[in-house]
C-alpha positions as CSV (number, residue, x, y, z in Angstrom):
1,X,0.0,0.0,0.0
2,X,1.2,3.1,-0.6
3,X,-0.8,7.1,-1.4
4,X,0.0,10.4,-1.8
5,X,-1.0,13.0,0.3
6,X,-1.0,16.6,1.6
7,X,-1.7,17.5,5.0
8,X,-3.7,20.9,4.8
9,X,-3.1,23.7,7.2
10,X,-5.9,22.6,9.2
11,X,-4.6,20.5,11.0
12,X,-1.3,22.4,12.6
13,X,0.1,21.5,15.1
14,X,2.8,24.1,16.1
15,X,2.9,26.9,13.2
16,X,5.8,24.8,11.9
17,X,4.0,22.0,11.3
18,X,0.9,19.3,11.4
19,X,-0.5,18.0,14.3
20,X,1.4,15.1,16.0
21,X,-1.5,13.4,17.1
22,X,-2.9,13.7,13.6
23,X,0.0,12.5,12.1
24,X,0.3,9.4,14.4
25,X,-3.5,9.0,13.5
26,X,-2.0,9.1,9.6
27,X,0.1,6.0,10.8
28,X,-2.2,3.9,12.8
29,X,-4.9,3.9,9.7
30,X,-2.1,2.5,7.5
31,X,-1.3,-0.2,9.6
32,X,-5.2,-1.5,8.3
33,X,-6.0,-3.1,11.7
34,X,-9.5,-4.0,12.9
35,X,-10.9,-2.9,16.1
36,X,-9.4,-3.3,18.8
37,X,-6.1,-1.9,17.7
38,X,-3.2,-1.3,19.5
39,X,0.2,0.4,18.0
40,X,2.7,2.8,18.7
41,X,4.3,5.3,16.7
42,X,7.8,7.6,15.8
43,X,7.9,11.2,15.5
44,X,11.2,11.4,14.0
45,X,10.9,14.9,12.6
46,X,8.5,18.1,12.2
47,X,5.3,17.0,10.0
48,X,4.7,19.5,7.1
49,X,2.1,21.1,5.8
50,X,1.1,21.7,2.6
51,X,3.7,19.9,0.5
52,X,3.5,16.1,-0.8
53,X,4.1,13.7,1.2
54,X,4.0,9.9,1.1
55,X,2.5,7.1,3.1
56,X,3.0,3.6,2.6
57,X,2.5,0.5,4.5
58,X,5.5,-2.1,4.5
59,X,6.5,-5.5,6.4
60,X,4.0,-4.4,8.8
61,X,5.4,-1.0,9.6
62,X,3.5,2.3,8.2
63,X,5.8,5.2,7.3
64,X,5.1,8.9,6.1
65,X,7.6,10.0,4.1
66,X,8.8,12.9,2.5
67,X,10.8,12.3,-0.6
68,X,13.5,10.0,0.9
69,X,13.0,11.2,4.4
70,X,11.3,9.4,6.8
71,X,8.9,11.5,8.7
72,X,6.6,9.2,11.3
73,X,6.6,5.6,11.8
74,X,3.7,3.0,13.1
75,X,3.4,-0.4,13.7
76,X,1.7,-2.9,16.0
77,X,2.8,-3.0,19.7
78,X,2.1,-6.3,21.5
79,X,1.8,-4.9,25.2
80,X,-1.2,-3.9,25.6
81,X,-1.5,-4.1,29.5
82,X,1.5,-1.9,29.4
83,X,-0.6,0.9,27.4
84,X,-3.5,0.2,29.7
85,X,-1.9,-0.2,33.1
86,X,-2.9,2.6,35.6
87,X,-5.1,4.4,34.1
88,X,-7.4,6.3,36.1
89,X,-10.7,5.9,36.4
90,X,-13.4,7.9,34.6
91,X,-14.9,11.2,36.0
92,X,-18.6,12.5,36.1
93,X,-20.0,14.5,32.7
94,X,-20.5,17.2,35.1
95,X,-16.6,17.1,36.3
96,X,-15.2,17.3,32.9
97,X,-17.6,20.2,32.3
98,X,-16.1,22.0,35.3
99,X,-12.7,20.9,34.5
100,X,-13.0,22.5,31.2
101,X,-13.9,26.1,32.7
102,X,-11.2,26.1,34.9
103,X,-8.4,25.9,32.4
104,X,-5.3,27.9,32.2
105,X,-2.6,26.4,29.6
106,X,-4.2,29.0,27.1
107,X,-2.3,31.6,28.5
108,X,1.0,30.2,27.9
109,X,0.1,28.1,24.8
110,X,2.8,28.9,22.6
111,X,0.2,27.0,19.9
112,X,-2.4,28.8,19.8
113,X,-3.9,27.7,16.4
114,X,-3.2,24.2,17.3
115,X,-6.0,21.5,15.5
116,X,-6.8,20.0,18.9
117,X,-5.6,22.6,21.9
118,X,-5.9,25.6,20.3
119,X,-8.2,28.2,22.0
120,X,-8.2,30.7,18.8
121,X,-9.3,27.6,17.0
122,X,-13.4,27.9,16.1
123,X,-14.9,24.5,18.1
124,X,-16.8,24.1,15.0
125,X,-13.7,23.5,12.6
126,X,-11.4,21.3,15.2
127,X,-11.8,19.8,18.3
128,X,-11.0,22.6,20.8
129,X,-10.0,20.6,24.1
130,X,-9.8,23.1,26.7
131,X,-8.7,20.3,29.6
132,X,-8.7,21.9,33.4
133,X,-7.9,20.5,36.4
134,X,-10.5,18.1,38.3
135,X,-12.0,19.5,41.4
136,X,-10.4,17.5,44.4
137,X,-8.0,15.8,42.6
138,X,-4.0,15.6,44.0
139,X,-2.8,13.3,41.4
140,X,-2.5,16.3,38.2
141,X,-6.0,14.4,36.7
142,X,-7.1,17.1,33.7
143,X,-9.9,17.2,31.8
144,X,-12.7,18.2,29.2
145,X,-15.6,17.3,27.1
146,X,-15.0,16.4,23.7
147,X,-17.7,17.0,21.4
148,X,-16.8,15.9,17.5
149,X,-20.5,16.2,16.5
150,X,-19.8,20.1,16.3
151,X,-17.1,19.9,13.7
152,X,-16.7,16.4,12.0
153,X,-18.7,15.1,8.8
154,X,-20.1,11.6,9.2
155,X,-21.5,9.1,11.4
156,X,-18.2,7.5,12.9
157,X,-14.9,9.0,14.2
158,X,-11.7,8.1,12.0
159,X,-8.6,6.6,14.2
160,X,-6.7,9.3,12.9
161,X,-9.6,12.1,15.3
162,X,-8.9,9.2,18.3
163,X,-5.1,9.4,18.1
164,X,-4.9,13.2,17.2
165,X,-7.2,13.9,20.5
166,X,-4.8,11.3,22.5
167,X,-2.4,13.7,21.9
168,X,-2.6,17.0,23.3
169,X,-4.5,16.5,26.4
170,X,-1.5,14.6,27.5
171,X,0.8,17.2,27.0
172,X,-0.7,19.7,29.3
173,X,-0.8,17.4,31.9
174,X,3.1,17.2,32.0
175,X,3.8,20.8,30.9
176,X,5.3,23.4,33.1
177,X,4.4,27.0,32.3
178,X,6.9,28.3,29.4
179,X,7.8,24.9,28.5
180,X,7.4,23.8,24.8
181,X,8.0,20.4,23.6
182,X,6.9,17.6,20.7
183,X,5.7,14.2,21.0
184,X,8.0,11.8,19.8
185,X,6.5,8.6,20.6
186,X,3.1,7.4,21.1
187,X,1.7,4.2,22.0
188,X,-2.1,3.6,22.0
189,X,-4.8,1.6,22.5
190,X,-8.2,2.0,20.9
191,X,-10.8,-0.2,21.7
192,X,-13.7,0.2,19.7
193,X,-15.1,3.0,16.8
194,X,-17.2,6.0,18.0
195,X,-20.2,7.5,17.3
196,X,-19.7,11.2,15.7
197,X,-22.9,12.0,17.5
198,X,-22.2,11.2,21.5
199,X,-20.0,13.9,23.5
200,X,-16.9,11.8,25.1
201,X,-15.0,12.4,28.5
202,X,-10.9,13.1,27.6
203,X,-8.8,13.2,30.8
204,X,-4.8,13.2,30.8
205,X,-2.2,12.8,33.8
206,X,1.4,13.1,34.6
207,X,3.3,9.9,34.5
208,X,6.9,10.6,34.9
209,X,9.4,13.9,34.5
210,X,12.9,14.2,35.5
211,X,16.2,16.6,35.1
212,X,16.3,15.4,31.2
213,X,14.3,17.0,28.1
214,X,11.7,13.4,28.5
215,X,8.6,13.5,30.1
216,X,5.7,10.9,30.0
217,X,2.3,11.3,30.5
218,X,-0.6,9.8,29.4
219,X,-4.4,10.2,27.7
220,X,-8.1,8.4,27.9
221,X,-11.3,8.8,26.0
222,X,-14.5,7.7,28.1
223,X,-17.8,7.4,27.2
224,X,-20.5,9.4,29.2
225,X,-21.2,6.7,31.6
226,X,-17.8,5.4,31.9
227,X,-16.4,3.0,29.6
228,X,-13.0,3.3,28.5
229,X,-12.7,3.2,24.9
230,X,-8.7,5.0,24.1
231,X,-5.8,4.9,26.0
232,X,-2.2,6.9,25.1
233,X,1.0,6.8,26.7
234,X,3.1,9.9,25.3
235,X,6.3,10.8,25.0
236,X,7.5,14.5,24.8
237,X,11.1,16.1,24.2
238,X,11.2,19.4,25.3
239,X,12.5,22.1,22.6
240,X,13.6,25.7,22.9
């Protein structure tokens, strides 16, 4: 398998480039896999925008090229307890709505157009996920409503939306105020294909952080009463 493409400036990420999540989400469709699917993915450089790129699917690995440069890759990852272990438990509708008015990352965004965290984005065009910290929580728990009916076509969500809203959520959870940085590795776990017309619960959490440019948190999708249908651990490298 392979296709040409062009990501369009929709779906930026930082202004020099797409999405990561999106681009991940690029990666996991190639791989072709049936519900559930579980994969991780290689952010090996920036993603551009609006320039040809190539994605192909070989011995079992998807790769998005451009020209000879290898851009993102994807493939199957066995472990899925490891993607799945500690994850915490859903909170109320009414919690992630309150979580959502209390958040503060937009003032230090450094991405403000950003496809899935961007606050000047219109919530009608991309996913606008304002997470905010959950009332009574000491554990760093963020989180926010997700609602894709207001801005995607369809009846079903694509696993390139689920990976792309894995993404940010997770980031914000580990980020320090001033901090910028890019996901570089993401390993997911989506369990089942959404309805376009239900609102979802995203939460996020810090997993680890140290004296080096890693940090690891992670990212969930819930359904309204509870089930857990995504799961993302992420890996971010901070940049000047």
């Amino acid at each position: 398998m392979s296709e040409q493409l062009i990501i369009d400036k929709k779906y930026q990420g930082p202004p020099f480039g797409a999405n990561g999540g999106y681009a991940i989400g690029l990666a996991v469709e190639a791989l072709e896999k049936p519900y559930p699917v579980t994969a991780q993915v290689n952010l090996f450089k920036p993603i551009p925008m609006e320039v040809p790129l190539t994605l192909e699917l070989k011995d079992g690995k998807s790769s998005l090229m451009q020209d000879d440069t290898l851009i993102v890759q994807g493939e199957e990852f066995d472990d899925t307890d490891a993607v799945l272990a500690d994850v915490p438990g859903p909170v109320t509708f009414d919690e992630a709505l309150a979580a959502e008015k209390a958040v503060v990352f937009p003032a230090y965004n450094p991405f403000r157009e950003c496809y899935i965290c961007g606050d000047k984005r219109d919530p009608h065009d991309a996913p606008h996920l304002m997470t905010g910290p959950v009332a009574g929580r000491d554990d760093g728990l963020i989180a926010c409503v997700w609602r894709p009916h207001l801005y995607l076509e369809g009846d079903k969500i694509s696993q390139r939306e689920m990976a792309a809203v894995l993404d940010c959520p997770s980031a914000w959870a580990i980020f320090e105020p001033g901090e910028k940085a890019l996901i570089a590795n993401q390993k997911l776990v989506l369990k089942r294909e959404l309805d376009k017309n239900e609102d979802y619960i995203v939460v996020a959490w810090p997993i680890k952080r140290d004296e080096s440019r890693k940090m690891l948190s992670g990212a969930a999708i819930y359904s309204r009463d509870g089930e857990l249908l995504g799961v993302s651990k992420c890996l971010w490298i901070k940049i000047d």
